[in-house]
Steps between C-alpha positions, in 0.01 A plus 500: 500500500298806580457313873831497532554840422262614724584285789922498477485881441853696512643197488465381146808473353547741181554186327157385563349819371647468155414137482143565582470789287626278191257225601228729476657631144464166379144428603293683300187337597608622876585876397121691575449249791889561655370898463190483630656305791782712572311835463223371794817399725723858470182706537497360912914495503758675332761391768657191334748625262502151332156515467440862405794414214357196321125701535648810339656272205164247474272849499681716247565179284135342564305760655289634173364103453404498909322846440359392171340185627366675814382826349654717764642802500812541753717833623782580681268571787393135520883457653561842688379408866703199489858692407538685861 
């Protein structure tokens, strides 16, 4: 699903984003590996609103278990250059 995302880009259907995002709810075994996937992906492209709204979801859901397991430490910087 996160292929799809990042291959169909704008044109994901808002439908599509809320079924993903509650497949992902539902997985727990897939929540730090669904944020560890999506953070890697927007930190290269922020353009896909699609994408950048089921990363945004996944990371402030899941993000603390991706950071926790990877023993990183992330800012707001980490994103900045790819905003403009």
């Amino acid at each position: 699903m996160i292929q799809v995302l990042t291959t169909a880009g704008n044109s994901v259907r808002d439908d599509i984003v809320s079924s993903l995002i509650g497949i992902i709810s539902s997985s727990a075994e897939l929540h730090a590996y669904t944020a560890e996937q999506f953070y890697r992906i927007i930190q290269n492209d922020i353009t896909q609103q699609p994408l950048v709204q089921v990363a945004s979801w996944t990371l402030g859901e899941y993000g603390d278990l991706f950071i926790q397991q990877q023993s990183i430490h992330v800012i707001e910087f980490d994103f900045q250059d790819n905003i403009n």
